[in-house]
FIKE-719309 format. One record per residue (C-alpha): x, y, z; residue number from 1; residue in three letters. Coordinates in Angstrom, 3 decimals. Layout:
BEGIN
         X         Y         Z    k    r
         X         Y         Z  NUM  ALA
...
***
This chain:
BEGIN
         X         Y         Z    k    r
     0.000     0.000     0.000    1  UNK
     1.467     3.574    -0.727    2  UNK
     1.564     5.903     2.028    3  UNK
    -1.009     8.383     2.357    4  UNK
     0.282    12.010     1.752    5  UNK
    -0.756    14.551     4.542    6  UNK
    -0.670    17.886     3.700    7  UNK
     0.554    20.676     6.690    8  UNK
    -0.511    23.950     6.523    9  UNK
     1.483    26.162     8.630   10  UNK
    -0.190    29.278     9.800   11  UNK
     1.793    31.377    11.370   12  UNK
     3.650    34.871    10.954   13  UNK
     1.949    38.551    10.745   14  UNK
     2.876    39.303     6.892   15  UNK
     3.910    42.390     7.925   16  UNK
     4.742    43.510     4.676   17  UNK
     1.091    43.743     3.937   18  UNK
     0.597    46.172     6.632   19  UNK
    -1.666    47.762     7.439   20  UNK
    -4.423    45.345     6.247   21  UNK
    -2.250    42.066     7.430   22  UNK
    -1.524    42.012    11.208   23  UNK
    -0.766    39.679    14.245   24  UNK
    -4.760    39.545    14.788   25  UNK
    -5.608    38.979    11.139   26  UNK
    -2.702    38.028     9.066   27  UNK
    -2.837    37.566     5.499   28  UNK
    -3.497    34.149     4.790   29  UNK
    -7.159    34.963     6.283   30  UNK
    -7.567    37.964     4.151   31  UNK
    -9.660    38.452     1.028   32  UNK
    -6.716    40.098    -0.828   33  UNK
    -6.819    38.171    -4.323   34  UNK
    -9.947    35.895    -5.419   35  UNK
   -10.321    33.770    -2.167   36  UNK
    -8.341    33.804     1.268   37  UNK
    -5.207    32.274     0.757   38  UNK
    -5.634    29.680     3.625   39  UNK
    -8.650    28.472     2.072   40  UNK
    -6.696    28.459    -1.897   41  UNK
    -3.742    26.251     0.375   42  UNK
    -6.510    24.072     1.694   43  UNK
    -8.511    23.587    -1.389   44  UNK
    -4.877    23.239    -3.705   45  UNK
    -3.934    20.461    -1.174   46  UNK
    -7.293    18.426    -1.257   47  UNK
    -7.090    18.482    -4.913   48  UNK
    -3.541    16.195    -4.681   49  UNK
    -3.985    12.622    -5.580   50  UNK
    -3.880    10.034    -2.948   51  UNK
    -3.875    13.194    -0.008   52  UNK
    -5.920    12.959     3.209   53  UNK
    -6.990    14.854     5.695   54  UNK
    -4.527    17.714     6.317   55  UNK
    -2.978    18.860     9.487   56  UNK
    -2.821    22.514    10.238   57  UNK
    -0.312    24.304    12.811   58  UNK
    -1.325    27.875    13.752   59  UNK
    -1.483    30.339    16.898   60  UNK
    -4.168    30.522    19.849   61  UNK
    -5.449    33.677    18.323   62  UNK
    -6.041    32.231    15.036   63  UNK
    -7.867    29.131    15.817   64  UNK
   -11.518    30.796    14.670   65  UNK
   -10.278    31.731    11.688   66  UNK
    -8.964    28.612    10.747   67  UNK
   -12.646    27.013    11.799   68  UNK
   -13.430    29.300     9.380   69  UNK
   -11.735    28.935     6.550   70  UNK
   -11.820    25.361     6.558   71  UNK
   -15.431    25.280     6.816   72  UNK
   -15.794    27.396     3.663   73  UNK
   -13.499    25.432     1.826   74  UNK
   -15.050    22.024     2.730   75  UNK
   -12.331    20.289     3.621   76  UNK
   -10.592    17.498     6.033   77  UNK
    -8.747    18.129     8.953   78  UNK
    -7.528    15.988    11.073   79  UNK
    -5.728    17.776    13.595   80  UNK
    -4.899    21.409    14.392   81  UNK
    -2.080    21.683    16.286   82  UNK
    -2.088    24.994    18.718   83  UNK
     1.247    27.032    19.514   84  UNK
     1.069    28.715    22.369   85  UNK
     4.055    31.159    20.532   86  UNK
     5.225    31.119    17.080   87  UNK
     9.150    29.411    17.078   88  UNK
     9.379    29.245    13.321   89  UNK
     9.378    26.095    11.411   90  UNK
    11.443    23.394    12.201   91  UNK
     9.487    22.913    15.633   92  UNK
     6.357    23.214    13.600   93  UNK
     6.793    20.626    11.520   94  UNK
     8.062    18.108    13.798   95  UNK
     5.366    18.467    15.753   96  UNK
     3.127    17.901    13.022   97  UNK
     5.446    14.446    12.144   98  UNK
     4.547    13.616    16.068   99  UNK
     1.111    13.370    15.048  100  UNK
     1.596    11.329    11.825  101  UNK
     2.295     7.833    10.948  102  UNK
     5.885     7.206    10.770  103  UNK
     5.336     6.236     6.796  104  UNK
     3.044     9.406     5.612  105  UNK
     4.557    11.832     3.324  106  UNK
     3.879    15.104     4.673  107  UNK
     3.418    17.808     2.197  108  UNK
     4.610    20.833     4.141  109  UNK
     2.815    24.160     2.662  110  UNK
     2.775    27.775     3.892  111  UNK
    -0.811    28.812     4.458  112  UNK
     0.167    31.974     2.862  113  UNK
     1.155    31.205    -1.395  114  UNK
    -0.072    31.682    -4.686  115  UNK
     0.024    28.830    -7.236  116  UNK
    -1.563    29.713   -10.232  117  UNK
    -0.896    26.469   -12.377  118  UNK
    -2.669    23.549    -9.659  119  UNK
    -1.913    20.876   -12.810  120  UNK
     1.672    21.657   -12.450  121  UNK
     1.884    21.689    -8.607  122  UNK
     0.336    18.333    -8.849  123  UNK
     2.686    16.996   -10.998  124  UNK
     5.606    18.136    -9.060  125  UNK
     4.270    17.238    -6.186  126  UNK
     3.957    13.489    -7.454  127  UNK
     7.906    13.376    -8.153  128  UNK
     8.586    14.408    -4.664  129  UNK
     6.547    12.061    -3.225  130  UNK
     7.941     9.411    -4.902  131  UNK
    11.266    10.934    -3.947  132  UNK
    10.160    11.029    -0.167  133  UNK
     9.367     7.208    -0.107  134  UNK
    12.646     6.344    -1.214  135  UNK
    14.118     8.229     1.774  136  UNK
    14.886    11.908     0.482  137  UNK
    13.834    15.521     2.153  138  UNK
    12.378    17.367    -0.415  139  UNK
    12.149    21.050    -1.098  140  UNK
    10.833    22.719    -4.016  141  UNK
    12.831    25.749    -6.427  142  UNK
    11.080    28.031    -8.580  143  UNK
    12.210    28.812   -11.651  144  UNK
    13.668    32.390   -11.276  145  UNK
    11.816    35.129   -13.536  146  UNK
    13.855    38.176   -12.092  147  UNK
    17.137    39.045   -10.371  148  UNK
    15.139    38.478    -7.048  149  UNK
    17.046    39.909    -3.594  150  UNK
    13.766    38.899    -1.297  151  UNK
    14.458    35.250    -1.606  152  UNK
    17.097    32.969    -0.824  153  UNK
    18.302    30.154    -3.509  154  UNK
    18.812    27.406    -4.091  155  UNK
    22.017    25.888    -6.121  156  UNK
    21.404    22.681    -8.634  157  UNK
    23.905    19.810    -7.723  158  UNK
    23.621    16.244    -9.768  159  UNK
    20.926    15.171   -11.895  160  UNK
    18.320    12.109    -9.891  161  UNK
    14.842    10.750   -11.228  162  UNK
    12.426    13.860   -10.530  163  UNK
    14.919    16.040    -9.632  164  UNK
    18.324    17.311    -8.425  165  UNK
    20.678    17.052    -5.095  166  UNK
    21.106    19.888    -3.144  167  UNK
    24.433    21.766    -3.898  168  UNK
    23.496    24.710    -1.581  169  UNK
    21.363    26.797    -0.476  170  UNK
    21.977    30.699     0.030  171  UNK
    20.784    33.140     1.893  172  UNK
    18.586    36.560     0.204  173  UNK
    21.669    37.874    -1.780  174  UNK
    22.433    41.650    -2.959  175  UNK
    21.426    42.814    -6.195  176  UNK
    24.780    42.230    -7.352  177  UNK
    24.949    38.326    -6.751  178  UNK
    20.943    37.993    -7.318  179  UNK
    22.069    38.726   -10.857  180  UNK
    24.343    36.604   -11.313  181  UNK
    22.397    33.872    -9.842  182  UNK
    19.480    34.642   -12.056  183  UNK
    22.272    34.360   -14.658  184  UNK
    23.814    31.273   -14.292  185  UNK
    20.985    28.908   -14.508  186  UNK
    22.036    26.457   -11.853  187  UNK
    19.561    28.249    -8.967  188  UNK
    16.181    27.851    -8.452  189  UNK
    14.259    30.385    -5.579  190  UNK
    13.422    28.802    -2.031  191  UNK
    10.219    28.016    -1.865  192  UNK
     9.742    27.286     1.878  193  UNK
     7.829    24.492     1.049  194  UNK
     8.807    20.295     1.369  195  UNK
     7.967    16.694     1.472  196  UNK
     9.289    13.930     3.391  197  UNK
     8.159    11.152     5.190  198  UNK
     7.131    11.842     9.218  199  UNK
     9.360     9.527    10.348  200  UNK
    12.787    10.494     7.748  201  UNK
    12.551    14.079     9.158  202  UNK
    11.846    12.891    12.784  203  UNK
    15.219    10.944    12.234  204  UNK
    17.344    13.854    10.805  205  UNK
    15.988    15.867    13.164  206  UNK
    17.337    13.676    16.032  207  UNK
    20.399    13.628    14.031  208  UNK
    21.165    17.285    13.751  209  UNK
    18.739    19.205    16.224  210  UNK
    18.052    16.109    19.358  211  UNK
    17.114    19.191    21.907  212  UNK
    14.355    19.943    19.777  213  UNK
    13.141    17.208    19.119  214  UNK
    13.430    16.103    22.882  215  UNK
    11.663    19.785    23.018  216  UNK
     8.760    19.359    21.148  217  UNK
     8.180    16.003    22.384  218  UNK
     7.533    17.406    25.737  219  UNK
     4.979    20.001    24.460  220  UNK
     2.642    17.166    22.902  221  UNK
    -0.338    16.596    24.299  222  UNK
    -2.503    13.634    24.173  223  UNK
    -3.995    12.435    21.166  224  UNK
    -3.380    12.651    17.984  225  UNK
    -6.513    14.248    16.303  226  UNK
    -8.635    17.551    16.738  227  UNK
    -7.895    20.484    18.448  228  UNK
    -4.413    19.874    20.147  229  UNK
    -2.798    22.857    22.279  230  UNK
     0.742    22.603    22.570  231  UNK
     1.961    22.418    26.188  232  UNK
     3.996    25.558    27.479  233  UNK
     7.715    23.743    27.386  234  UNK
     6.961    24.758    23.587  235  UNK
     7.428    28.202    23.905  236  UNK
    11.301    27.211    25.285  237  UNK
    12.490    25.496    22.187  238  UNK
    14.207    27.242    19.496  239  UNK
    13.115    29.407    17.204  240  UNK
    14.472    28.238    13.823  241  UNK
    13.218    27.519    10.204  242  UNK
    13.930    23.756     9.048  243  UNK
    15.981    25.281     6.465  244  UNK
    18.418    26.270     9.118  245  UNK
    17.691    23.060    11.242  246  UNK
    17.913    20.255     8.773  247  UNK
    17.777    20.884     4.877  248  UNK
    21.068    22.997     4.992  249  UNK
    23.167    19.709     6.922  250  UNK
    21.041    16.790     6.076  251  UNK
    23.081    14.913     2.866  252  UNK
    19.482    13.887     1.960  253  UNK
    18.107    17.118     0.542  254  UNK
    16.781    16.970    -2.962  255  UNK
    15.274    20.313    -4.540  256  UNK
    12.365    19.496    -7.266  257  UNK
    11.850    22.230   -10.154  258  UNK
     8.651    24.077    -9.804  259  UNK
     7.282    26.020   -12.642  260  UNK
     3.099    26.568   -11.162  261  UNK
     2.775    30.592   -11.062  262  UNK
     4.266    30.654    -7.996  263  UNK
     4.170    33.582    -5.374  264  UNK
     4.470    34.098    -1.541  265  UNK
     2.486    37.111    -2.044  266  UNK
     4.896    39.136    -0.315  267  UNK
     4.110    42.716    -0.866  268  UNK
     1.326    44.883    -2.279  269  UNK
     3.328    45.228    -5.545  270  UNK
     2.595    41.391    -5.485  271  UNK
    -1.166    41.742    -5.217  272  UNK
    -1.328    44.715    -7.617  273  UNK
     0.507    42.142   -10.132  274  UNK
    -1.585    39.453    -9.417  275  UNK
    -4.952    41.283    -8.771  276  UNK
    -7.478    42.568   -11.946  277  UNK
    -6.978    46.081   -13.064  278  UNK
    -8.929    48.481   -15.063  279  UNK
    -8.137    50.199   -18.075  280  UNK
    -5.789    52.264   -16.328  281  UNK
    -3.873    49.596   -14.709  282  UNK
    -5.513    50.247   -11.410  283  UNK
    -6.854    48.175    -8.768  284  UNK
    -9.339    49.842    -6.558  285  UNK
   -11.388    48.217    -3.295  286  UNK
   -13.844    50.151    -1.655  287  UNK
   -15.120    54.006    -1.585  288  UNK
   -12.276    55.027    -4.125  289  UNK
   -12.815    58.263    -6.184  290  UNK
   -10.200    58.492    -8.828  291  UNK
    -9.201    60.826   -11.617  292  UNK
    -6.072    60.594   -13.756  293  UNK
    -4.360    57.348   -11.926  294  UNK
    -2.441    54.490   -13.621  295  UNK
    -0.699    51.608   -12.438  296  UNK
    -1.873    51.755    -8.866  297  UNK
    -3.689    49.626    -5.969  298  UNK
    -5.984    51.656    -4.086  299  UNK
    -8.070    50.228    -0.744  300  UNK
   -10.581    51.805     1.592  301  UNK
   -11.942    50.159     4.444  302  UNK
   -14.079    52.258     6.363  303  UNK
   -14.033    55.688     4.579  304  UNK
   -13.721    57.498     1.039  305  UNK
   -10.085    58.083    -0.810  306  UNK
   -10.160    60.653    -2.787  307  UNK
    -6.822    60.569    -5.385  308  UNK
    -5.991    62.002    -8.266  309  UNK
    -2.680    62.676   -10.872  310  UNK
    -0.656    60.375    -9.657  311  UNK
     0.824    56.909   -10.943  312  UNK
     2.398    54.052    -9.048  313  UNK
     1.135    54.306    -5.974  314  UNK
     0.087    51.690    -3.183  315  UNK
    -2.748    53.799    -0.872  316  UNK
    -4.032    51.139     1.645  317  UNK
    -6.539    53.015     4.081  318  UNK
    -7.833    51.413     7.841  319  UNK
    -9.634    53.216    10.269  320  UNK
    -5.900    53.702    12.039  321  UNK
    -3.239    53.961     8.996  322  UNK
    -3.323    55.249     5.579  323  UNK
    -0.343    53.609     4.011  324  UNK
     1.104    55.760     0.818  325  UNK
     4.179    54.099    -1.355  326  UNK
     5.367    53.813    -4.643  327  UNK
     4.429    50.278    -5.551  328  UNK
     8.056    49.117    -6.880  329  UNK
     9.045    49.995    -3.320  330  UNK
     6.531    48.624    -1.103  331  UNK
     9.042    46.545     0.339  332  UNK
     9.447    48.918     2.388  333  UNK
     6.321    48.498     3.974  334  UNK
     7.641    46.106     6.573  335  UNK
     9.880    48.596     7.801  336  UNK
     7.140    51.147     8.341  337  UNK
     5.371    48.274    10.319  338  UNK
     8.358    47.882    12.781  339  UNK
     8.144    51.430    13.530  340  UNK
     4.917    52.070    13.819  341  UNK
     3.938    48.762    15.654  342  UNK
     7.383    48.052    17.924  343  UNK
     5.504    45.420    19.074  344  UNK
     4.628    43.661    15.961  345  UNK
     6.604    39.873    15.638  346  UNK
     8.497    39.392    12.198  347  UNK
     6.641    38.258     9.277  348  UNK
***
């Protein structure tokens, strides 16, 4: 019998860089920025995968409802949500989530939070990597550049295996200098944040190269294996570190599959402008907007009238607190406005 694949959705983060519309109470994955919620797209995207069951889902106290919610409206199975009592990034995340699986499923580790336009290719790459996870791999997916990229970090091509290629290295976000020549060369693919192995392979490199976390997170599991599961407090002690960092980076098991799927982390509101519809003008305008002579711009009112007019480029994002005004090739910035507006805001 082939193992079942379980999809993990991890919810966490504040996607501050969506500020002021994405924050620590109602972060982005729950927000009706493109056609749906992106939580429920993840959900739905994962369903669709052949031979997947029911998914579990790893998220904060304070966003329990709103995963109820979301998984409601998308109509689909979950068989446990696992409750942090603090965020302490991924690697602690997902082995908690292998705690609760069968030692043989292939977990199909997703960000709540990502675009994939093309489901028939994410489906197909997904299929190599499974069959890459049974034989013993840790799998990560690369997309195919498109741009000289310096919000990402990469990932280098080594040697040629069925389905995909061995790990050479992985880098961190480069400079625009050596994000060109990476975009160049053709042997790097972007990080995608997103993997498949089998619960009990990364349970075993994870004793390999992290043991205290492992030993950790064990401690924090509560009883059962299904439903609503809140993590004990000896989880807010472990470390806070990404299973990039933890694992992928060390383990000589890492195997990066191509993805080509429309691919986006949806990681600013230049990426939502791209991705949303636009009028004739190139604009994309949500709520009480009055506009006269704009072009190329995303405009957003929640609870009261913009009024904007001779201008180009421009992100306006209005909430009964903030009005957020940037040029929309630099709305990276955005994050950085966050942090100083909001000290205590966590990191996206």
């Amino acid at each position: 019998m082939i193992p079942a694949i379980r999809p993990v959705i991890l919810s966490g983060g504040a996607g501050t860089r969506l500020w002021p519309l994405s924050r620590r109470e109602s972060p982005k994955q729950f927000l009706e920025l493109l056609d749906e919620p992106l939580f429920e797209a993840t959900l739905r995207r994962a369903g669709k995968i052949p031979g997947a069951g029911p998914a579990t889902v790893v998220t904060g106290a304070e966003h329990v409802a709103a995963v109820e919610k979301a998984v409601a409206a998308a109509s689909a199975e979950v068989a446990a949500v696992l409750i942090e009592p603090s965020g302490r990034n991924t690697a602690p995340a997902v082995i908690a989530a292998a705690l609760v699986s069968d030692l043989e499923d292939v977990l199909l580790v997703l960000p709540a939070d990502h675009l994939i336009s093309d489901g028939a290719a994410f489906t197909a790459a997904v299929g190599r990597a499974a069959d890459l996870a049974r034989g013993g791999e840790l799998v990560t997916f690369g997309i195919e550049p498109t741009r000289a990229e310096t919000g990402y970090g990469y990932i280098e091509k080594g040697g040629v295996i069925a389905g995909g290629f061995r790990v050479a290295s992985f880098k961190e976000k480069p400079a625009a200098e050596e994000a060109a020549r990476l975009f160049a060369d053709g042997a790097h693919l972007w990080n995608s944040g997103m993997f498949v192995f089998t619960a009990g392979r990364i349970i075993e490199e994870a004793q390999r190269y992290v043991p205290e976390l492992v030993t950790g997170v064990s401690r924090a599991m509560p009883a059962g294996r299904s439903g609503m599961l809140t993590m004990g407090d000896e989880f807010a002690e472990v470390a806070s570190i990404s299973v990039d960092h933890a694992i992928m980076e060390r383990t000589v098991h890492a195997v990066v599959v191509a993805l080509d799927a429309g691919w986006s982390d949806v990681g600013s509101w230049q990426t939502v402008w791209e991705q949303s519809a636009k009028d004739d003008s190139g604009n994309v305008v949500s709520g009480e907007v009055l506009t006269f002579d704009v072009a190329d711009s995303y405009i957003r009112s929640t609870s009261r009238t913009i009024a904007i007019a001779g201008v180009e480029g421009l992100v306006v994002v209005e909430t009964p607190d903030v009005v957020l005004i940037v040029p929309v090739d630099k709305s990276q910035l955005v994050k950085d406005l966050a942090a100083r507006s909001m000290p205590v805001q966590p990191p996206d």
